[in-house]
N, C-alpha and C positions, 0 to 999 in steps of 0.2 A: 283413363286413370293416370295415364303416361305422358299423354300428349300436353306439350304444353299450356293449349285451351282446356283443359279440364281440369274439375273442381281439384285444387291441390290440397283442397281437404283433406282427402280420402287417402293421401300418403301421411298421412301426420300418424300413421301408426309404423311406417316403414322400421322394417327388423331382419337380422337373418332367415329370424325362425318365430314362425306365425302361428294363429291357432284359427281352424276354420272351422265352423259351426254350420255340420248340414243338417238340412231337415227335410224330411217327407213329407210331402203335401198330397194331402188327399182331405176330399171334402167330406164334411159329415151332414149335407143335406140332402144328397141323392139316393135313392135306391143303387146295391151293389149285383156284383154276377149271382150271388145266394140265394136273393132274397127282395121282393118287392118292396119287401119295408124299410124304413130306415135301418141302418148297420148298427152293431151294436161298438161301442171304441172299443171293445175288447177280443173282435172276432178278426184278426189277423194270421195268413196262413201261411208264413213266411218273412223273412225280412228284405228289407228294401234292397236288394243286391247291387244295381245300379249305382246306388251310394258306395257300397261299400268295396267297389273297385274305386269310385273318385277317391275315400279314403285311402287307399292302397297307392295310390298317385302320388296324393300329399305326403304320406308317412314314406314314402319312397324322396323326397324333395327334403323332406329334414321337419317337417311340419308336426304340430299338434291336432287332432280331429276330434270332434264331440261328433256323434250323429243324435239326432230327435227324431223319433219316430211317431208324427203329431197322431195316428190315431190312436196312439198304447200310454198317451198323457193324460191321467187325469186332468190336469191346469196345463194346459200348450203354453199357454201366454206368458203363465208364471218360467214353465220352462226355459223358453225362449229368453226371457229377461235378464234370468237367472246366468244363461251361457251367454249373452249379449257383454257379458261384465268384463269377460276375460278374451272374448274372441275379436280378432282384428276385423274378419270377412265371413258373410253366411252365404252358403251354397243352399238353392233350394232344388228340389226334381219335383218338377211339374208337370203334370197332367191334365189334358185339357178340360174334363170334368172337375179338377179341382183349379181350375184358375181365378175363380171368382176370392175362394180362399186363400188362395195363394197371395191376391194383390190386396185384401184385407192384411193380411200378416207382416207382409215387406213395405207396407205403411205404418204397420205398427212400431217395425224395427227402426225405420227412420224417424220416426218421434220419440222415443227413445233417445237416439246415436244419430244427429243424421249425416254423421260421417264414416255411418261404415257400410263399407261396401259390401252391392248384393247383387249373386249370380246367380244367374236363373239356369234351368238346363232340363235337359227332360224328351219327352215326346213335341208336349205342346209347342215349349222354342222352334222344335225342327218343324214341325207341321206347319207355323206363321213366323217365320223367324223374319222376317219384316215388320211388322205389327204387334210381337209379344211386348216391347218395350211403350210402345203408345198404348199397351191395355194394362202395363204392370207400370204406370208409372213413377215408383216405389224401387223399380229397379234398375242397378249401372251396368251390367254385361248380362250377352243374352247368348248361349253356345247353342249355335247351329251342328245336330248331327251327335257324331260321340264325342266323349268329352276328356275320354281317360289321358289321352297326352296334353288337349287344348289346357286343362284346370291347371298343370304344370305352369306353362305359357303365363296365363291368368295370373297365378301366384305373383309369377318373376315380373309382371306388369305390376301390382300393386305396389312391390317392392321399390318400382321404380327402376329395374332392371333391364324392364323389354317394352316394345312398344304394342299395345292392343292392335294397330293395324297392319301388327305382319303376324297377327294369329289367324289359324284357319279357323273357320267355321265361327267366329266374333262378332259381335254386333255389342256397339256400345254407345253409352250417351255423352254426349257433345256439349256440354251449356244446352241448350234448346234444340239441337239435332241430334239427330241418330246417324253413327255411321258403321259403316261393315269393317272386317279384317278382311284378310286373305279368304277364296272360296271353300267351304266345309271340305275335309277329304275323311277317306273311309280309312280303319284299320284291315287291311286285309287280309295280315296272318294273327290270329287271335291266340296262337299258341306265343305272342310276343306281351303280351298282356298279362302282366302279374296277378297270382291269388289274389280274389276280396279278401279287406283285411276285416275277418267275421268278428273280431276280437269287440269290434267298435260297437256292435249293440250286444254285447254279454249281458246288458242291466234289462233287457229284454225278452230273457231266453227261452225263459218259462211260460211266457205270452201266445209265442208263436204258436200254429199248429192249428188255431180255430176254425171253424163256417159252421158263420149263423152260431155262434155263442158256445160250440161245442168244437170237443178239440176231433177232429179228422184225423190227424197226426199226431203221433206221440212224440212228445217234448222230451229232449229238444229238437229242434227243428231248424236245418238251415237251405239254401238254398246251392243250384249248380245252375250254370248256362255253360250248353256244350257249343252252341251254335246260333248266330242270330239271322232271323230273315227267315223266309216261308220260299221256296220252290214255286210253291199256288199261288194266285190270285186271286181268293174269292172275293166279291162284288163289294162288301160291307167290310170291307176287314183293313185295319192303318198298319197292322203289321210290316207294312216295305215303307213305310212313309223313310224311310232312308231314299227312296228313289227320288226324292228330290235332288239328290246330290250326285246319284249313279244310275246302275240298273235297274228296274223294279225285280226284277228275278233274284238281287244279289244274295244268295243262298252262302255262309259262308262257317266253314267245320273246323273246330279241334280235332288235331289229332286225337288218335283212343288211348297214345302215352300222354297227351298232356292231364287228358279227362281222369285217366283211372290214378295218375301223381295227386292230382287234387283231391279225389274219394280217398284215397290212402292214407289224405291226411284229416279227414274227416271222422273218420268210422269208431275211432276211441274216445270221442266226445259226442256226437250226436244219435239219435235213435233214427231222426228221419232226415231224407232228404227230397227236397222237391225240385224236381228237373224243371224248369219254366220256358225252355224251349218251346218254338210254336208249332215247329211238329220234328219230335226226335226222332221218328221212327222214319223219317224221309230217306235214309239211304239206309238197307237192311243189313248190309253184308259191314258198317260200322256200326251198323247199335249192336250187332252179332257179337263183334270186338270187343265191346265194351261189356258186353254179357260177362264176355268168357273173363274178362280181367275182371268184373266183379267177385264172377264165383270162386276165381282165382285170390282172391283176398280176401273170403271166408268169412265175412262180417255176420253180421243180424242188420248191419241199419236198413231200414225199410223204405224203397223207393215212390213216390207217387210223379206220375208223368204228366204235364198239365197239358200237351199238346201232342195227340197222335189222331191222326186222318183213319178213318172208316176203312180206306181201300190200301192200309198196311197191313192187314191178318195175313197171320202168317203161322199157320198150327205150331212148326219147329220154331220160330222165334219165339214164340208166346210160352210154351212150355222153358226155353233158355229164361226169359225174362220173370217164369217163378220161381224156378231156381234160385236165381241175381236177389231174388227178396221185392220183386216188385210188388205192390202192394195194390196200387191205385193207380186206375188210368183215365183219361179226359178223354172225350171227345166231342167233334161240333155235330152233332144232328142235323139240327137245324129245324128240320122240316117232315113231317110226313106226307108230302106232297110233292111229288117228282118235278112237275111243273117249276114250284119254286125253288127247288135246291138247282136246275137248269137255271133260274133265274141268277140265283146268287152266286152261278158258277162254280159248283161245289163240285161239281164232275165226279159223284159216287150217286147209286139208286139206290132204294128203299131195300132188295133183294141183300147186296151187299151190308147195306147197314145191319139186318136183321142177323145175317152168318155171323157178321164181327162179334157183336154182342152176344151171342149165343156162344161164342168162342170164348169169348171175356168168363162167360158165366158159368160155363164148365172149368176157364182154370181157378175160380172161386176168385177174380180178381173184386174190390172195389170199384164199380162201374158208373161214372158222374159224368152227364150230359147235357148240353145245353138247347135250346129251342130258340128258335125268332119268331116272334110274331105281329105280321104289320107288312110286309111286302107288298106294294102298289096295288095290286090285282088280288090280293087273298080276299076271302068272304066269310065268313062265318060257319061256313060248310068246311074250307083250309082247315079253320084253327081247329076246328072237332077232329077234323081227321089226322092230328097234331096229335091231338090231346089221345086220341083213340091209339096212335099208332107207339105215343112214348108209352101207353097203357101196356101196351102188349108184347114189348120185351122187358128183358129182367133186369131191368136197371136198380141202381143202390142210391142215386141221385139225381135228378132232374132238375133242370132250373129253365125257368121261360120269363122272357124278356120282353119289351116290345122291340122291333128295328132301330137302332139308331143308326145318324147319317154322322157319320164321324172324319171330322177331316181328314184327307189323306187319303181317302178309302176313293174306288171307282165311283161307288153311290156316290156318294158327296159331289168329286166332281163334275158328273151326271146333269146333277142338282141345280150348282150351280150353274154351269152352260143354260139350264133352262130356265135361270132365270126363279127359281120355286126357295134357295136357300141366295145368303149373301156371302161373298167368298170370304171375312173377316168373322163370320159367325163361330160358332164355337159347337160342341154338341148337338144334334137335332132329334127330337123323338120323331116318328116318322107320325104326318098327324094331316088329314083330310082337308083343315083351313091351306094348306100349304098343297095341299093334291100331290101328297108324298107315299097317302095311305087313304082306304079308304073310314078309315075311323078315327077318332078324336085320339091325342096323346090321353086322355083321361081314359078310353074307352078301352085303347092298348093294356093300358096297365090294368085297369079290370080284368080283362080277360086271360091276363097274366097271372094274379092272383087266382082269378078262379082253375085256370091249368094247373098249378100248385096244387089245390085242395083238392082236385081232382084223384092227382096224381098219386098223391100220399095218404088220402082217404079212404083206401081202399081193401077190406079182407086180403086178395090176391097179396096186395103188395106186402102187409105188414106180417103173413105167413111166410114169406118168400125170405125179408128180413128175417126174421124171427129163425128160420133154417139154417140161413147162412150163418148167422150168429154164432149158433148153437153149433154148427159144421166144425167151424173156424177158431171156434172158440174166444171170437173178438168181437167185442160189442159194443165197439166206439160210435154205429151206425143210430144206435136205439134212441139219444138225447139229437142227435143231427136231426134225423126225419120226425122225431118227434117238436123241435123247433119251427118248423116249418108250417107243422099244423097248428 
């Protein structure tokens, strides 16, 4: 956008002070984590956080921010068009399930305007950041990695300030080529990284909270990330796709003063907040910290955890964490087949999972799990003893999937090496024509829908609900499981 060979189009808006229009991309033709069926655009359980630190970038640079949150639009297009009017540059965060979306939209923008410039950013860029601009070809910069100081850079490029190829983690278009910036680098200390500025989806507040068409959370509802990155490894999982750039281990923590500064300023506006970390409860004696600074700050807002591993029970933490107001916790199952949780490298048994849950159950937490099904070697006898084994703890939510082979992940690059997936692909259901699985991607999702009905059609279960309900006196549960069915 700088260099002299590039469209100098794209500067014909050059200003002090700019207005960047991002948007959330996600696609509305796949099945989501809820639910085998299509999503409905109104079941959002959180806001796009990611954005709303790039926000917090720009409004820190002197900038104006719009964010679009495409699945909570009625008319996206209209939307889009609408902000297209006033905005110099559109930032989108991409997902690689939504990329087919995503290069629909940033075609749109350019017929429209086709001089305004569009930055891509996301998981997917990191995951192909060679290749996302030959698949978006609708789009001018493609940020490799994090993005929170590169968008700055980006800015002072458009401006005509800086040049794209002393930015890190850059990739941008040339007339007919593509070329990189500097190599991606990591933020290391995340306590350097200013508050999301939440302020940027206010017009959406009352939105948040949903799964599967029913509010989970009580609105309103915002998001925290104390930590990014997983310790673990397991087999299926893009969670480190930062390792392209570093460690695959790179495990990396807020302090518990910078986490509880930021809930402090939460707690007089919001009812709920969702921790979106991949697994918080990875180091005990700091989620301890952050207990005691909760309960220290005396709130009601109501925690859900979307990432805590099977082998962190911990009776004394867990009792701290009702305290703190936590409400809801996630975890990956996966499997009721020891075999395959060995396979996917989960490094917890069936024994373990049973206690944790049982633990959950007793402190009347909200209990939501997820299942795989589709593993190379499972048989029809796996998925029963799946379906038999989520039957038989007391869970509050269940969701079963097929396998996907998702870039970034071990599976995937597995896959590839043998030759069964192509390294430029995108998403893979795990599917028998490809000797990935032995059943059909059609066959997966059947038997995913039928785990569902399994699961939630059950006396056992919906007295079990119906207890806790009545216990807790909260019966946010009754329209969720009843969705499902």
């Amino acid at each position: 956008m700088i260099e002299n060979d590039i469209n100098r189009d794209l500067l014909s808006k050059n200003k002090d002070k700019m207005k960047f229009a991002l948007l959330n991309v996600t696609t509305t033709f796949d099945y989501d984590l809820y639910s085998i069926k299509r999503p409905s655009s109104s079941s959002v359980l959180a806001p796009p956080l990611g954005l709303l630190y790039i926000g917090r970038s720009l409004e820190d640079e002197g900038h104006n921010v719009e964010i679009i949150d495409s699945p909570l639009e009625n008319n996206l297009m209209d939307a889009i068009k609408k902000s297209i009017k006033s905005a110099d540059a559109i930032g989108m965060q991409i997902y690689t399930y939504g990329c087919e979306d995503a290069s629909k939209i940033a075609q749109y923008i350019k017929e429209i305007d086709t001089s305004m410039p569009i930055i891509i950013g996301g998981s997917h860029p990191t995951i192909h950041p060679n290749t996302v601009l030959n698949d978006i070809t609708s789009a001018d910069i493609s940020v490799e990695g994090e993005g929170e100081y590169s968008i700055k850079d980006i800015a002072k490029a458009i401006q005509g300030k800086k040049k794209l190829s002393k930015i890190p983690g850059v990739h941008y278009r040339d007339k007919s080529t593509i070329k990189k910036g500097k190599p991606p680098s990591i933020i290391k200390d995340l306590d350097y990284i200013p508050f999301p500025s939440r302020h940027l989806v206010d017009k959406y507040e009352k939105k948040y909270g949903k799964v599967n068409n029913a509010f989970l959370l009580k609105p309103l509802v915002t998001a925290i990330e104390t930590t990014r990155g997983c310790p673990n490894v397991c087999r299926f999982c893009t969670r480190n796709i930062i390792k392209n750039i570093s460690d695959p281990k790179l495990y990396r923590k807020r302090s518990v003063k910078s986490v509880i500064q930021e809930i402090s300023e939460l707690v007089d506006k919001y009812k709920s907040l969702y921790i979106v970390d991949e697994n918080f409860l990875a180091d005990k004696k700091r989620t301890n910290l952050i207990m005691d600074g909760l309960i220290e700050l005396g709130s009601n807002i109501e925690l859900m955890i979307e990432g805590a591993r099977i082998d962190s029970a911990d009776r004394e933490l867990y009792k701290k964490m009702k305290k703190a107001n936590v409400k809801i916790i996630g975890y990956g199952i996966e499997s009721g087949n020891q075999d395959v949780l060995d396979f996917y490298n989960k490094k917890i048994t069936l024994e373990q999972t049973r206690k944790t849950i049982n633990l959950c159950n007793e402190m009347n937490f909200i209990i939501r799990a997820t299942f795989i099904l589709g593993a190379p070697f499972e048989t029809k006898q796996h998925f029963e003893k799946t379906i038999q084994f989520a039957c038989s703890l007391p869970l509050d939510i269940a969701i079963f999937r097929p396998l996907s082979y998702c870039p970034g992940s071990v599976l995937w690059d597995e896959a590839v090496k043998q030759g069964k997936i192509m390294k430029n692909e995108n998403i893979i259901i795990a599917d028998s024509e490809r000797d990935l699985s032995r059943f059909t991607e059609e066959e997966l999702k059947e038997f995913s829908s039928y785990a569902f009905k399994r699961f939630y059609i059950r006396p056992k279960y919906i007295f079990h609900e119906i207890f806790k309900m009545i216990r807790s006196n909260d019966f946010r549960l009754l329209k969720v499981g009843f969705n499902y069915i």
